[in-house]
N, C-alpha and C positions, 0 to 999 in steps of 0.2 A: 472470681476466676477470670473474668472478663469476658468480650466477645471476639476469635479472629475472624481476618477477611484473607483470601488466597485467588490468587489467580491460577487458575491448572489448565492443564491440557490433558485428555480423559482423568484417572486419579490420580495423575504426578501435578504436585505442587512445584512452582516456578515464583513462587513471591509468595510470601507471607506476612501478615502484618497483625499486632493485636491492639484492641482498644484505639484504633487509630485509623484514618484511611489508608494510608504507606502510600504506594505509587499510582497517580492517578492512569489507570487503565483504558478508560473511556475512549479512546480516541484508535484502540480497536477495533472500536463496535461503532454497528449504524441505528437506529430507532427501531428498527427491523429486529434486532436482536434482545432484545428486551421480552421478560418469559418471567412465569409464575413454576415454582417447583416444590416439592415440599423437598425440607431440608430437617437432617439431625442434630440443628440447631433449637430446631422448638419442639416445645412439649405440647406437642397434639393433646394430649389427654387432658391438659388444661381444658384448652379450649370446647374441648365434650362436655367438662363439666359446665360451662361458662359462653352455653353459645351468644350469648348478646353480644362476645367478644371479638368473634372471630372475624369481623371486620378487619383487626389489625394483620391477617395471617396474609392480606392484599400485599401489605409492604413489605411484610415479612421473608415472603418466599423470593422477592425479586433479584433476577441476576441477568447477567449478560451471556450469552452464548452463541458461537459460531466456528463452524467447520472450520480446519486449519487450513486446508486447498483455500476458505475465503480469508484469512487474515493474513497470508502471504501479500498478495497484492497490496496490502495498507503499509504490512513492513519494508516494502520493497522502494514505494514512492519517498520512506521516509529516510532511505538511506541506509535502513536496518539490516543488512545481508548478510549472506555467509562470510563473504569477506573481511565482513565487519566483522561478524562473531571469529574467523582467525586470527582475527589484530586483535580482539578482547582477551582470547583464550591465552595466546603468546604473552600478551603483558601479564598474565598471570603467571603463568609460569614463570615470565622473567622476574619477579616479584618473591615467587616462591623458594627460584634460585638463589636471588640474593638472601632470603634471610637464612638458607640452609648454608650458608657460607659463614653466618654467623652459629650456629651450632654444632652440635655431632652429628650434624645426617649430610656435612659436607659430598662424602662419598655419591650420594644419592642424588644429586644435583641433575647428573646426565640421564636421569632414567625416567623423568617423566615421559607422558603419551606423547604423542606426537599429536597435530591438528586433528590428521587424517584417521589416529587409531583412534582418540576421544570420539569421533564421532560415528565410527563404526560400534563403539563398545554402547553409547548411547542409542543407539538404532539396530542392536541387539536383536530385540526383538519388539513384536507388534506392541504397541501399547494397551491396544484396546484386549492384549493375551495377557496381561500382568494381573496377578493377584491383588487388591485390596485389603483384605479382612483382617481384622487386627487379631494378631500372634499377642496373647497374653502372657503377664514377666514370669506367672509361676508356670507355662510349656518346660517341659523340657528342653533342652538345646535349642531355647528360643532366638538368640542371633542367629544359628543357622537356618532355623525356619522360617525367619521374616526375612532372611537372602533370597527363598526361593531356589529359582534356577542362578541365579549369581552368586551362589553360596561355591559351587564346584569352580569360581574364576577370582577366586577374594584378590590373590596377588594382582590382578590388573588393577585392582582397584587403588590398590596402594600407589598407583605411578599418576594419580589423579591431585593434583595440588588443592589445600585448602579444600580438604570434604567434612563431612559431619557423620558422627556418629548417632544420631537420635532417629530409631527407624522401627517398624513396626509389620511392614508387608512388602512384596515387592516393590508395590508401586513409591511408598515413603523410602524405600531402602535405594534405590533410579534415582530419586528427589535427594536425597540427603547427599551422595557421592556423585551423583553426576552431575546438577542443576548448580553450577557452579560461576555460571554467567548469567548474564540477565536473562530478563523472558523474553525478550524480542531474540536474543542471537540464541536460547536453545530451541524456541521456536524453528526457527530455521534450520538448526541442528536436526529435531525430530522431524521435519518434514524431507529428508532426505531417505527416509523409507517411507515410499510410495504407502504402505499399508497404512500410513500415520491421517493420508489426506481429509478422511474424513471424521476425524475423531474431533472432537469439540473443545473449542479452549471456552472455559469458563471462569467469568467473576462475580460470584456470588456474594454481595453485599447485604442482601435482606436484613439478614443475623444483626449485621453490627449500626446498620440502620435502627432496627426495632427495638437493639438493646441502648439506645439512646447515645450511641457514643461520637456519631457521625448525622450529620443530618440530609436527609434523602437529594436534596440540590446539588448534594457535589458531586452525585452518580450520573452525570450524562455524556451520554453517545457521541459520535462523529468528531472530526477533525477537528481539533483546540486552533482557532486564531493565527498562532504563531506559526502552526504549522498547514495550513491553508496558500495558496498561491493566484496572487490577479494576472486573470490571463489578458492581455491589451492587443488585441484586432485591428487592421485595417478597416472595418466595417462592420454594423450592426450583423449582416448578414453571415459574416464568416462566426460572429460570438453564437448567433444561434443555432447554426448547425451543430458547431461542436458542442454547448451545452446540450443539446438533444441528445447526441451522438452519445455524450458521455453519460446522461441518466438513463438511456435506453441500454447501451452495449459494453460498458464497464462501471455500473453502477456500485461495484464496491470501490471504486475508490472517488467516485462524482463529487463527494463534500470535499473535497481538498481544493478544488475550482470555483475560485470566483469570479466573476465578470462582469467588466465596464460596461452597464446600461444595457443589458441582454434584451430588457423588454421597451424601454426607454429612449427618448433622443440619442443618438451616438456621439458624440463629443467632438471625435477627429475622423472626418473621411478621410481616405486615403493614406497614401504611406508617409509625405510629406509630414502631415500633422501628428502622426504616431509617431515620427521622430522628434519633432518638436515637442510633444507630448515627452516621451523622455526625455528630454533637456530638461525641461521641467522638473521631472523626479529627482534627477542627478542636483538641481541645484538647490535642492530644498530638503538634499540629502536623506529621501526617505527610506524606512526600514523595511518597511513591507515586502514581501518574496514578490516580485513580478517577472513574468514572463510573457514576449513580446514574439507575436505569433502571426508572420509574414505571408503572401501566398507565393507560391513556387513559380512566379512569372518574371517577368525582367526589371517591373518596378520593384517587386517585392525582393529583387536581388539586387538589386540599388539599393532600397533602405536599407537592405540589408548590412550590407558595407556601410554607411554612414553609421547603424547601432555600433559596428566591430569598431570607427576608428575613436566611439566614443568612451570607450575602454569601462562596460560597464560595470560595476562593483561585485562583489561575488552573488550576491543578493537580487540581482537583477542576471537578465540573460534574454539571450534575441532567437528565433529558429527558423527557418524557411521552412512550408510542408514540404514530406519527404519527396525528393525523387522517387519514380517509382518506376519496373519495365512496363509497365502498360503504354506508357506516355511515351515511348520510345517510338513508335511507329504510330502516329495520330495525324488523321484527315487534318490537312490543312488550306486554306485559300488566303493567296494575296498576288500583288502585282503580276506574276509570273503564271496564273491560275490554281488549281486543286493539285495537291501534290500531298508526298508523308513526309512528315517532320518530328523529332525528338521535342517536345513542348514543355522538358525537364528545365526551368529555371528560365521561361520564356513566355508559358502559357498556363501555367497549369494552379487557376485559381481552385480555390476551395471547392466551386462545383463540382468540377473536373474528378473529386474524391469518392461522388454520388453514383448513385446510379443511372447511364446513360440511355439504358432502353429507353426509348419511347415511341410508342408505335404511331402517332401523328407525326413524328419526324425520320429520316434519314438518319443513315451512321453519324455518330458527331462531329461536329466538323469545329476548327478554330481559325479565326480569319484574322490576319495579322494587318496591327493596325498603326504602331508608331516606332522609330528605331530609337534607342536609347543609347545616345552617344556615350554616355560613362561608362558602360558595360557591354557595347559592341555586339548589342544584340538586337534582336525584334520582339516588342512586346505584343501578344496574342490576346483574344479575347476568347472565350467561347460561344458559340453562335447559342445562340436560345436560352443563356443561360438561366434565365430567371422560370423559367418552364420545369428547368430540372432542380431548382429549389423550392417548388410549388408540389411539384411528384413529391418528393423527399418529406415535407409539413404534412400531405395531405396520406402518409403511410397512417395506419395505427399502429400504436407500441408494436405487439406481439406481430405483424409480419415484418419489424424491421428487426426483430427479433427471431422468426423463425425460418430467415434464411429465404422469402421467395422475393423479400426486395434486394438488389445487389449491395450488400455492406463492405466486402471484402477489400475496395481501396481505403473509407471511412476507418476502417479496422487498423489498419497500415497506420494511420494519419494518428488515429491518437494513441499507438502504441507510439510512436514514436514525441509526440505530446507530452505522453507518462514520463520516459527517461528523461528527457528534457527538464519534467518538471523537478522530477528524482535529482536531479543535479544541481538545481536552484535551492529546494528546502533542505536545511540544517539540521544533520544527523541531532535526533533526539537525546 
């Protein structure tokens, strides 16, 4: 008979595959999601009779599991969106129409769903409210009882391109007519009812591991390689905060980041050499996703402009930290003395994202230090700065975590880090 594998989100199947891996999932999941279950794949009662055996029930039960609220964020970096699931859904149907042009159901062309109705009929209802249990062939009126509650709406179903008939409960009877796109866009699909967030997608491999078909190395976690992205710093300093930043405060998506010499010698100070540094990449045409992550001061808008006019390849990509309104009105000192100054695109290195309190010091101040003829501006320093990246190290996890250190610019900085990166890696 064989053994299958399925990815689901609570008991709706989104991929199936038998005697075979089918689509590698992994990249889902973090190490964190890795769980022992038992499964109605094995015969426990062997193993009663045969406890020497039960060692093997270790590999047997293992699967991947995690709330859909946390697989969003992985789909979203990799380009997987709803958007993307309307461009999948559409080419189906455009698909569907053409071949109905070739048959008798010509008619029937203009009646498929719409984006918007598929996805309403899919988010119908809760998931974690759908039946399970297998409707047996000799029930009575068993197709209308493996409908469920979808048994009273069949017609809408019909306006559903390329569904399946092989269905046994609610939840298979969702899977078979609705599950019509990939897993990443009906993912996204089901998480457009809020009730859906906390349901679990799962890929339980055990089965087809134990039953010898697959061998256990090919089941693992985090971010594949190709879909990973090097982030390149003006400075050791700026790579460390954000790697913090990112395994502390958006730690579902942190494995997609990697970075130049985080713990190590840094290669190229300054913005000069991270542009040179990219000339480099450029002429040695390499593949790899990088993203080039400037600070929001007036050198860092200099390089900036030297990245833009070096027209870089889809695969590469340059970003200044974001503007922000805090920076709008900030302590400044120079020739002129102490005054307020807008430090968006002038001053506002990567400390400046931190946390400013510090109670051995006054409000924060930036003291401007050299004009930058290419860009008609003043470049700023921040006074103390290396005080407020020593506050920052010297946090533990859990209060940069629970809110009494100030994260909320940090926060800013690498949501906007994310899309940037989102726009560098290559839809799956």
């Amino acid at each position: 008979m064989g053994t299958s594998i399925e990815l689901c989100i609570g008991n709706v199947s989104l991929s199936y595959s038998k005697n075979f891996m089918g689509i590698d999932y992994g990249f889902l999941f973090q190490e964190s999601d890795l769980f022992r279950r038992k499964t109605n794949s094995i015969d426990y009662g062997y193993y009663e009779e045969h406890p020497e055996e039960k060692g093997e029930l270790d590999e047997a039960e293992e699967l991947f599991a995690r709330t859909l609220s946390r697989i969003l964020p992985r789909l979203e970096i990799l380009g997987c969106t709803l958007e993307a699931a309307r461009v999948e859904y559409q080419a189906v149907v455009a698909e569907a129409v053409e071949m109905d042009s070739y048959s008798e159901l010509e008619d029937r062309k203009n009646e498929y769903l719409t984006f918007e109705e598929f996805c309403n009929l899919a988010c119908r209802y809760p998931l974690s409210d759908l039946k399970s249990s297998y409707v047996e062939y000799e029930t009575p009126d068993r197709d209308t009882l493996s409908q469920g509650r979808f048994a009273a709406e069949t017609d809408i179903f019909e306006r559903i391109p390329r569904t399946d008939n092989s269905y046994w409960s609610e939840t298979s009877f969702l899977s078979a007519r609705v599950c019509i796109l990939s897993a990443e866009s009906m993912l996204q699909i089901f998480a457009l009812n809020a009730a859906n967030a906390e349901v679990e997608v799962t890929w339980a491999f055990g089965p087809i591991v134990h039953a010898g078909w697959v061998q256990r190395e090919a089941f693992q976690p985090g971010a594949r390689q190709k879909q990973k992205i090097l982030i390149a710093t003006e400075g050791a300093s700026d790579a460390r905060i954000i790697r913090r930043s990112l395994d502390i405060l958006r730690p579902d998506v942190a494995d997609f980041f990697n970075f130049v010499d985080v713990d190590e010698r840094h290669h190229f100070w300054g913005t000069g050499n991270l542009v040179k540094f990219a000339e480099g990449l450029l002429r040695i045409d390499v593949l790899n996703q990088v993203l080039f992550v400037l600070d929001n001061d007036a050198e860092g808008v200099n390089a900036f402009r030297k990245l833009e006019k070096l027209k870089l390849p889809a695969n590469m990509r340059a970003m200044l930290l974001p503007d922000l309104e805090e920076f709008r009105e900030f302590a400044t000192r120079g020739p002129e003395g102490v005054s307020v100054a807008d430090i968006n695109g002038r001053a506002a290195a990567i400390e400046c994202y931190l946390d400013l309190r510090l109670a051995q010091y006054a409000a924060p101040q930036v003291t401007w230090s050299n004009f930058k003829k290419d860009i008609d501006a003043w470049h700023g320093v921040l006074d103390f700065k290396e005080s407020y990246s020593k506050h920052f190290y010297d946090q533990p996890d859990d209060l940069l975590r629970s809110g009494s250190y100030d994260v909320s610019k940090i926060l800013k900085l690498l949501d906007a880090l994310i899309l940037q990166a989102g726009l560098v890696i290559p839809v799956i």
